[in-house]
DRENVEXKE-423761 format. One record per residue (C-alpha): residue in one letter; chain; x, y, z. Coordinates in Angstrom, 3 decimals. Layout:
N
PT resn chain       px       py       pz
PT    a     A        X        Y        Z
...
//
This chain:
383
PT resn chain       px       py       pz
PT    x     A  -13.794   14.586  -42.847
PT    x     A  -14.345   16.985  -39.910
PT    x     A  -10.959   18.507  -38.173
PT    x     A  -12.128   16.510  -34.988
PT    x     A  -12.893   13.026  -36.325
PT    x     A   -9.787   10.537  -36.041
PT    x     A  -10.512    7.994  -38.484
PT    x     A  -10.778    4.330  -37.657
PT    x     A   -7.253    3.913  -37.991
PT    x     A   -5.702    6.513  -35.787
PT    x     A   -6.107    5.906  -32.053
PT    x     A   -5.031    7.796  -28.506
PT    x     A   -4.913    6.534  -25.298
PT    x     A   -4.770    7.216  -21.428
PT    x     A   -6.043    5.452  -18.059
PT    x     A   -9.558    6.351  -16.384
PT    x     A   -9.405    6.678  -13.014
PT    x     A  -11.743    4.854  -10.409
PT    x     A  -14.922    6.446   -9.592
PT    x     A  -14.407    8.417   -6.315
PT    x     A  -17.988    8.951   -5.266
PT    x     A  -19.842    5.558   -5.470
PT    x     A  -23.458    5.500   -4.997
PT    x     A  -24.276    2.705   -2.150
PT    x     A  -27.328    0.920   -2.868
PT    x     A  -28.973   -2.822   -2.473
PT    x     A  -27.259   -5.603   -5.143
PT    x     A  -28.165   -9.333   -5.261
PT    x     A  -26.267  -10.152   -2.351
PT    x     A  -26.933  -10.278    0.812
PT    x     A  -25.126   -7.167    2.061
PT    x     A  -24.513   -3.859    0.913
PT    x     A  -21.669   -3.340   -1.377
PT    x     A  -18.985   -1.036   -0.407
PT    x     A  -19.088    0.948   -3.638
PT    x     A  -19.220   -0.771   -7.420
PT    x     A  -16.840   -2.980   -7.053
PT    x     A  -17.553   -3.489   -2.874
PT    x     A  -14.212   -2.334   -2.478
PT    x     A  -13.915    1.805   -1.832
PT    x     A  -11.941    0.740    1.347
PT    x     A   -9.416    0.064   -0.716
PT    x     A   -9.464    2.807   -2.823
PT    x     A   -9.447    5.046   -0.291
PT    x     A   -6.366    3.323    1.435
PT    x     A   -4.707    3.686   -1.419
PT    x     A   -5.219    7.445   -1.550
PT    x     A   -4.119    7.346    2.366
PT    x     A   -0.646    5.601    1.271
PT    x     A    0.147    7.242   -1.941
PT    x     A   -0.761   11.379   -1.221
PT    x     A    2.188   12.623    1.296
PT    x     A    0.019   16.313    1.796
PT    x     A   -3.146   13.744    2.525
PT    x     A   -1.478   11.257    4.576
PT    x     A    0.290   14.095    6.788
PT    x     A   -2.959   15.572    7.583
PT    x     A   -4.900   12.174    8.510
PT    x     A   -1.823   11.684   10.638
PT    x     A   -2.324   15.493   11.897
PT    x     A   -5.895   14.556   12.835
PT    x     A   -5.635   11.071   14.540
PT    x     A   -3.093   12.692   16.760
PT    x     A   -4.963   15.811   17.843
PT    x     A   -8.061   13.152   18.878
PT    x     A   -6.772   10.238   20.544
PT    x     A   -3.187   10.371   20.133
PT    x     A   -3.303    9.987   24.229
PT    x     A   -6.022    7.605   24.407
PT    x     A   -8.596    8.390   27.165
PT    x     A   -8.302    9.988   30.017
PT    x     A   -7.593    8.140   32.462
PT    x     A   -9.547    7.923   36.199
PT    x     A   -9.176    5.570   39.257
PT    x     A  -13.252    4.816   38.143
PT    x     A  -12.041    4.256   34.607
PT    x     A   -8.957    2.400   34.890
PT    x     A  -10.188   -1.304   34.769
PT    x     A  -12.545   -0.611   31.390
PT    x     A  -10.100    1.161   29.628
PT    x     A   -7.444   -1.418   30.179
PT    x     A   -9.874   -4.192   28.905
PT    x     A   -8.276   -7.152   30.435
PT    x     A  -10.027   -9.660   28.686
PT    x     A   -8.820   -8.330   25.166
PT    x     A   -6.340   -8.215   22.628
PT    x     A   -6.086   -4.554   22.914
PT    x     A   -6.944   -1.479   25.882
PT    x     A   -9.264    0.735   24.693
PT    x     A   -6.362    3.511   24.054
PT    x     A   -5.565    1.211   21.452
PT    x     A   -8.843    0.606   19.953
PT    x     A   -9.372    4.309   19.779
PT    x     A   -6.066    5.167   17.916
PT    x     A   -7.216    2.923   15.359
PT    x     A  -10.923    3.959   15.108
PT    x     A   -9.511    7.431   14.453
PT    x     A   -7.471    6.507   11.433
PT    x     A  -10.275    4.769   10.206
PT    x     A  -12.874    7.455   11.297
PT    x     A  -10.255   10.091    9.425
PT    x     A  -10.097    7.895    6.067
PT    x     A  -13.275    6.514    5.639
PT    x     A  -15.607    8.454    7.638
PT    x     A  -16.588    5.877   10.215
PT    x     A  -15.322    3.378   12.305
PT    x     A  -16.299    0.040   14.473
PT    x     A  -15.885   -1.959   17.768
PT    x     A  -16.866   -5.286   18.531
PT    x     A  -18.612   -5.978   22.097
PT    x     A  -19.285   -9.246   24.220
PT    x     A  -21.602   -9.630   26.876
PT    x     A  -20.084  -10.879   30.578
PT    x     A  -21.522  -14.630   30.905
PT    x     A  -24.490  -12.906   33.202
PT    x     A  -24.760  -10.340   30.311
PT    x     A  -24.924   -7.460   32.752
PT    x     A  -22.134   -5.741   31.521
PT    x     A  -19.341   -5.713   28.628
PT    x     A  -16.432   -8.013   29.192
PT    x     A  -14.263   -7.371   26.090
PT    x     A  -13.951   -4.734   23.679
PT    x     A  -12.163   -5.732   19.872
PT    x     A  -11.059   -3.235   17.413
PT    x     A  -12.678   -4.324   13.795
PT    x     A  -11.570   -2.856   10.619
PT    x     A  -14.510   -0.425    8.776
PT    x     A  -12.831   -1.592    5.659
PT    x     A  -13.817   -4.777    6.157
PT    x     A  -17.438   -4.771    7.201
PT    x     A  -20.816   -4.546    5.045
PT    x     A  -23.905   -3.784    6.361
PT    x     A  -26.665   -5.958    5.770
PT    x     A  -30.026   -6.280    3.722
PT    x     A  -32.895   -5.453    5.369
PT    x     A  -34.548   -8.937    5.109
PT    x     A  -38.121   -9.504    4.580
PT    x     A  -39.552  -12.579    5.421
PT    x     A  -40.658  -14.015    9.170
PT    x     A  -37.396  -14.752    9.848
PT    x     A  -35.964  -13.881   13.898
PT    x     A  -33.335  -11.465   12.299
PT    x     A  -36.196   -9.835   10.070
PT    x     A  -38.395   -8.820   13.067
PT    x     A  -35.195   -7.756   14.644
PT    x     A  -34.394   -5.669   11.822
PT    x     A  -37.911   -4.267   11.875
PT    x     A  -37.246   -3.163   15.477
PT    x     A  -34.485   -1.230   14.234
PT    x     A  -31.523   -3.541   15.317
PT    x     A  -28.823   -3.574   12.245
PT    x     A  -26.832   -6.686   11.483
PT    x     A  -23.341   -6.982    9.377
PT    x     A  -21.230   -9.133    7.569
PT    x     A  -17.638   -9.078    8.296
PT    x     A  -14.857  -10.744    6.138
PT    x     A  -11.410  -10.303    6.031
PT    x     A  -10.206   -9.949    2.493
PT    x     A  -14.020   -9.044    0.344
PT    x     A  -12.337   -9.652   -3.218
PT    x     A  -11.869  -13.227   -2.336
PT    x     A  -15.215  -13.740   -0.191
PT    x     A  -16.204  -16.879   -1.958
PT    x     A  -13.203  -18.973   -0.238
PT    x     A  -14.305  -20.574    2.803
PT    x     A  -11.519  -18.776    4.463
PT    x     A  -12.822  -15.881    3.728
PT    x     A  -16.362  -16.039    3.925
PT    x     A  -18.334  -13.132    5.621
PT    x     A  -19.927  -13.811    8.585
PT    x     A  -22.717  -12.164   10.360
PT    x     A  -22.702   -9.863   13.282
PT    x     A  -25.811   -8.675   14.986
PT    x     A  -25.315   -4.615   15.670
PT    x     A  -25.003   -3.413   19.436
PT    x     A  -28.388   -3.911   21.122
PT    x     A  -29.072   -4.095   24.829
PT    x     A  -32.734   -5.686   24.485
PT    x     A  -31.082   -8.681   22.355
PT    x     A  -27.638  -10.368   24.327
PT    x     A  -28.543  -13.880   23.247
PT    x     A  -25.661  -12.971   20.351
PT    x     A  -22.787  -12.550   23.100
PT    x     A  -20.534  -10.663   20.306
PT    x     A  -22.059   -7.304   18.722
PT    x     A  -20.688   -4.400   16.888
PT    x     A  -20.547   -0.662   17.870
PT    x     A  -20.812    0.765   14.834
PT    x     A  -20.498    4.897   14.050
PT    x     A  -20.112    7.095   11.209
PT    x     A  -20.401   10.534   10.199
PT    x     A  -23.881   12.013    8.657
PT    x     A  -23.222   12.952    4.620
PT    x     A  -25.908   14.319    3.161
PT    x     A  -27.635   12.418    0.250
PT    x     A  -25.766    9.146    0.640
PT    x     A  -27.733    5.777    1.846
PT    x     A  -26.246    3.123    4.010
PT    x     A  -22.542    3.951    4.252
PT    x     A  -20.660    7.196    3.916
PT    x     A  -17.943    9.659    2.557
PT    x     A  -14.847   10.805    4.406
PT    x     A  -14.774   14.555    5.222
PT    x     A  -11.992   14.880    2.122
PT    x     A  -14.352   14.023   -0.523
PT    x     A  -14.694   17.096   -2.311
PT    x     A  -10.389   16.717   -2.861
PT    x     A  -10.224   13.043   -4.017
PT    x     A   -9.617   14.618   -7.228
PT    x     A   -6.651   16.925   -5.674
PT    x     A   -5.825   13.944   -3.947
PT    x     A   -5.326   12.134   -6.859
PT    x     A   -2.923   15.036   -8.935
PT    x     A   -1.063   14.892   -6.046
PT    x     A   -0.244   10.754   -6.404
PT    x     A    0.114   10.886   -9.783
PT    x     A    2.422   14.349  -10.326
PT    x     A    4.871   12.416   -7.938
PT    x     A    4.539    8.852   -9.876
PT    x     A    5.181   11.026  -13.144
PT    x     A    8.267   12.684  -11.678
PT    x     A    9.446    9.362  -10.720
PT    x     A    9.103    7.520  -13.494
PT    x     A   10.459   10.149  -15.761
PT    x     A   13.212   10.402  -14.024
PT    x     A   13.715    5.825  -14.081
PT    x     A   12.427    6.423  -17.681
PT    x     A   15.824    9.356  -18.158
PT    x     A   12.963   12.176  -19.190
PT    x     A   11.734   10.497  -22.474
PT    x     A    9.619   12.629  -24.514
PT    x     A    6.318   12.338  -25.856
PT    x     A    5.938   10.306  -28.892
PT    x     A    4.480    9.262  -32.192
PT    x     A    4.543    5.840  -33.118
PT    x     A    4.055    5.606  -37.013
PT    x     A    3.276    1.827  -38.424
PT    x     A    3.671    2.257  -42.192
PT    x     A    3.289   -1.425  -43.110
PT    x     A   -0.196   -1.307  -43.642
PT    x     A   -3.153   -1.183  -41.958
PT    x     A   -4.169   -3.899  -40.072
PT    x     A   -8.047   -5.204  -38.911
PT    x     A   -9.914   -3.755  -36.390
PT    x     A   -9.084   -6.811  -33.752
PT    x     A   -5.424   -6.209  -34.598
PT    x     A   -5.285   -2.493  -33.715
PT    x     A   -7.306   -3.690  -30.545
PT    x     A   -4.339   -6.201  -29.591
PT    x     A   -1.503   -3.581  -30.183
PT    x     A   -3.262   -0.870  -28.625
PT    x     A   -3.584   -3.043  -24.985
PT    x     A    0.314   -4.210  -25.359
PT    x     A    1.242   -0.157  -25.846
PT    x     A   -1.468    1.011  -23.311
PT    x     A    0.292   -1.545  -20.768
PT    x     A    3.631   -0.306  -21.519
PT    x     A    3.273    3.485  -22.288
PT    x     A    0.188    4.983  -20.987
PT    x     A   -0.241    7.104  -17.659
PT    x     A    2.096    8.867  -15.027
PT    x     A    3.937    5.258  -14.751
PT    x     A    5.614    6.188  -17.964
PT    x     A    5.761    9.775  -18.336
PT    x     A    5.262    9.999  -22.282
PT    x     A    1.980   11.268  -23.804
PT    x     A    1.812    8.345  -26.794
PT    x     A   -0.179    8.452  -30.272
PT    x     A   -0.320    5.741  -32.561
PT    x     A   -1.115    5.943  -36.253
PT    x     A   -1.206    3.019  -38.905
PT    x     A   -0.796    3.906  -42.951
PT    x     A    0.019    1.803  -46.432
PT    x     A    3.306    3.212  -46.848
PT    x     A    5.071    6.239  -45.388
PT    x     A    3.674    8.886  -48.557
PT    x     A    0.510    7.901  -46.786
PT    x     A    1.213    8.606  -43.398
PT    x     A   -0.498   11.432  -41.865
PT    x     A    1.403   14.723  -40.805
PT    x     A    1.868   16.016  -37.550
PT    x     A    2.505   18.754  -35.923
PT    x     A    5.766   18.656  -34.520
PT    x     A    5.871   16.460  -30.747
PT    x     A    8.004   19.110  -28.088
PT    x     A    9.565   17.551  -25.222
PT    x     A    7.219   16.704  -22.216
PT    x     A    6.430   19.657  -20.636
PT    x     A    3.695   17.895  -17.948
PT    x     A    6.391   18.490  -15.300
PT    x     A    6.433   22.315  -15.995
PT    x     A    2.856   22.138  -15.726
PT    x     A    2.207   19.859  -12.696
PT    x     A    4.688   22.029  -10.582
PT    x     A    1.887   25.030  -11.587
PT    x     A   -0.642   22.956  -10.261
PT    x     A    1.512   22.282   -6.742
PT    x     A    0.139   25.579   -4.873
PT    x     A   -3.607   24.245   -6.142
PT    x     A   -3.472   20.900   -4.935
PT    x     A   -1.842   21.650   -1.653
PT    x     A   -4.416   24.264   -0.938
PT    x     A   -7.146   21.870   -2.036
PT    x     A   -6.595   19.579    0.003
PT    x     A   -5.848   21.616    3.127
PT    x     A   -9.130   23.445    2.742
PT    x     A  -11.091   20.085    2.242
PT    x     A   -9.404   18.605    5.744
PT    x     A  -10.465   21.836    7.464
PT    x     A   -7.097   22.625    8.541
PT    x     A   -4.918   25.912    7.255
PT    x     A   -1.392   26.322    6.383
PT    x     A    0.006   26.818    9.575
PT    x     A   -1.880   23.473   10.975
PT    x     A   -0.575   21.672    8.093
PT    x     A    3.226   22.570    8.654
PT    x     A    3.372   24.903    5.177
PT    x     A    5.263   28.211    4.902
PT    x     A    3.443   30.838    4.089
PT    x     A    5.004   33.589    1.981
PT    x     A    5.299   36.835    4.135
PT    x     A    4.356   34.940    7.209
PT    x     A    7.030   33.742    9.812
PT    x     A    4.979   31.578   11.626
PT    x     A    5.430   32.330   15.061
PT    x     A    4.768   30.294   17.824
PT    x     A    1.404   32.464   18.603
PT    x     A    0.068   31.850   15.109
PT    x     A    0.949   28.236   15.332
PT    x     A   -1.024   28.132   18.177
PT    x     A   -3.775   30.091   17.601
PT    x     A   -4.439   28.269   14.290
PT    x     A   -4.587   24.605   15.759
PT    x     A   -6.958   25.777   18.510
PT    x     A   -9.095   27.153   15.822
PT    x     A   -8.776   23.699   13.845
PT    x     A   -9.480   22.052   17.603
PT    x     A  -12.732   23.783   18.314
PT    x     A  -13.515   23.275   14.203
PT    x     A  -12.524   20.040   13.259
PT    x     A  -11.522   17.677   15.970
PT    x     A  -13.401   17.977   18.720
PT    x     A  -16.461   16.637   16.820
PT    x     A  -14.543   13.477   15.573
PT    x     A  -13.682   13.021   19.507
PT    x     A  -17.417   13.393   20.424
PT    x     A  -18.060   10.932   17.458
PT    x     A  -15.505    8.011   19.234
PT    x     A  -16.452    9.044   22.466
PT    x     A  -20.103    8.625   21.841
PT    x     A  -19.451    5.062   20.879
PT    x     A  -17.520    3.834   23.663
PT    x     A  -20.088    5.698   26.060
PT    x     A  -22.596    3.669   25.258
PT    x     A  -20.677    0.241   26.489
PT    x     A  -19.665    2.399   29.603
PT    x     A  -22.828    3.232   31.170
PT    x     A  -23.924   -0.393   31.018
PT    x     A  -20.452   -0.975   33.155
PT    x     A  -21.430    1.649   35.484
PT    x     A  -18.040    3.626   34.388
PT    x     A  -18.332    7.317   33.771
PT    x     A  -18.066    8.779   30.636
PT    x     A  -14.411    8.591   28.764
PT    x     A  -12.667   11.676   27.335
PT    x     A  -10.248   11.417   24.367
PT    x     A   -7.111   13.793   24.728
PT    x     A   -5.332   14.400   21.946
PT    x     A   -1.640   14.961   20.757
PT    x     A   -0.430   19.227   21.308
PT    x     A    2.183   20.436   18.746
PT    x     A    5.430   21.427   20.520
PT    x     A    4.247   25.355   21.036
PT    x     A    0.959   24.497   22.504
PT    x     A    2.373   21.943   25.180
PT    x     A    5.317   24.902   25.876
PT    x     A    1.908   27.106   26.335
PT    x     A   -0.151   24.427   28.525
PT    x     A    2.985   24.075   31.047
PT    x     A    3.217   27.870   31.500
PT    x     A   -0.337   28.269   31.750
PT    x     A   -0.361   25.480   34.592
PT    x     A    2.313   26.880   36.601
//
């Protein structure tokens, strides 16, 4: 038998991790799905709550773009406090940035004043939670629409449950000033990713899979330290060997209990008639995956800074040899400023801008949040 063959009755296991770069394209529903399983939202949430380097730096980013909201004017005053809504458009900002920062787009809705001359309300809507609709092809109102270049959506609130009547999506025509018959419409913005149709990638992509060591090197540390640092194992069944459907059953029950960072053991299972017949192993050393992962710290931390565009300094790490002075600190986050976030302000301000003209308001300005040195800087500057 070749050296690399297990036979039929000698198994290993481990999890597979979600695909990270989904390909969008048209299903049989009436929408596009949101990756494979129509829910990469989540996914990426997930990454958002679960990577502390990650989540510091989306934090880093919504800050430095609208952690002050708009700036504010005697002209402006009355659209940005929205009146008529839930929210001011401060607000509805802030929260387009985090989503603009985790998924790589965000969305507004808009109604029309009862004359429809202007914009009476402005909503925040989840990007998570919205799918953009099939281009229809019939003689329909909405396919003519469509073929005028006017997008439409389906919005629901919880997609893996979208065949509950509470939950059923419902359609939103896309902002449009030649069509105000539908009094609600959505502002909807992302940024351009080359190659991908329909939706989009976060600026992080290429370190979903740093992202990713990151979560699971702290799950394994924690769970080897609940789990008091148990080794990696062999378990040896010498009672015979059992059908195929059998090793099936007791591989899912050990896979559920064993397998991954959640239990911090590397596990191999082996079934023989008696133990003269049980294959020999090389001897099992003590998990050494925490030696490792701590090797791979530096990596992943740099990975992930370079993929947010930020540096060290921007991302609050010490750099060896470095003291990081309050000059450096400052002349790195204007640097990430002019590279990074004043394009994701343009990108929010863009979308609000086109609601503000039609309210004869001039165009809004996002200010961000300054670190600590660069306000100290701003004050002396002014004085």
């Amino acid at each position: 038998m070749d050296k690399k063959t297990l036979p039929a009755n000698f198994f290993t296991f481990s999890k597979n991790r979600e695909e990270n770069t989904p390909t969008f394209s048209e299903g049989k529903q009436e929408w596009i799905n949101y990756g494979l399983d129509n829910q990469y939202g989540e996914y990426l949430i997930e990454l958002l709550n679960t990577s502390s380097k990650h989540n510091s730096l989306v934090r880093k980013k919504v800050n430095m773009t609208a952690g002050k909201g708009f700036i504010e004017t005697p002209e402006n005053a009355n659209f940005i406090a929205n009146d008529f809504g839930k929210e001011d458009c401060n607000e509805i900002a802030v929260k387009n940035a985090w989503d603009l920062m985790t998924y790589g787009g965000g969305c507004f809705a808009v109604t029309w004043s009862k004359d429809k001359k202007s914009i009476a309300r402005k909503s925040y809507v989840d990007f998570s939670k919205v799918r953009i609709a099939k281009q229809l092809d019939d003689d329909s109102e909405m396919a003519k629409r469509q073929a005028e270049g006017v997008e439409y959506f389906y919005v629901s609130a919880d997609w893996s449950q979208y065949r509950k009547a509470k939950y059923k999506p419902e359609l939103i025509q896309g902002f449009d000033e030649r069509y105000k018959d539908e009094l609600t419409q959505l502002v909807w913005f992302t940024e351009y990713r080359p190659g991908v149709d329909y939706y989009t990638y976060p600026d992080y992509i290429s370190s979903v899979d740093w992202i990713e060591l990151d979560k699971e090197i702290a799950n394994f540390h924690l769970s080897s330290v609940k789990n008091g640092f148990t080794p990696s194992m062999i378990i040896s069944f010498t009672g015979g060997i059992p059908t195929d459907e059998e090793m099936k059953d007791i591989k899912k029950k050990l896979t559920k209990q064993y397998a991954g960072t959640d239990n911090g053991s590397e596990v191999f299972v082996t079934f023989s008639e008696s133990k003269d017949r049980a294959p020999e192993f090389i001897p099992v050393n003590l998990n050494a995956s925490d030696e490792r992962f701590l090797q791979l710290e530096e990596q992943i931390q740099q990975n992930i800074i370079v993929a947010h565009g930020a540096s060290p300094v921007v991302a609050g790490v010490a750099v060896s040899g470095k003291l990081g002075s309050s000059d450096e600190i400052i002349e790195a986050e204007t640097v990430f400023n002019v590279n990074v976030i004043k394009a994701k302000q343009t990108t929010i301000e863009r979308a609000f801008n086109k609601i503000t003209k039609i309210n004869g308001v001039p165009a809004l300005e996002l200010e961000g949040i300054q670190s600590f040195e660069q306000q100290i800087k701003t004050e002396i500057d002014a004085e």
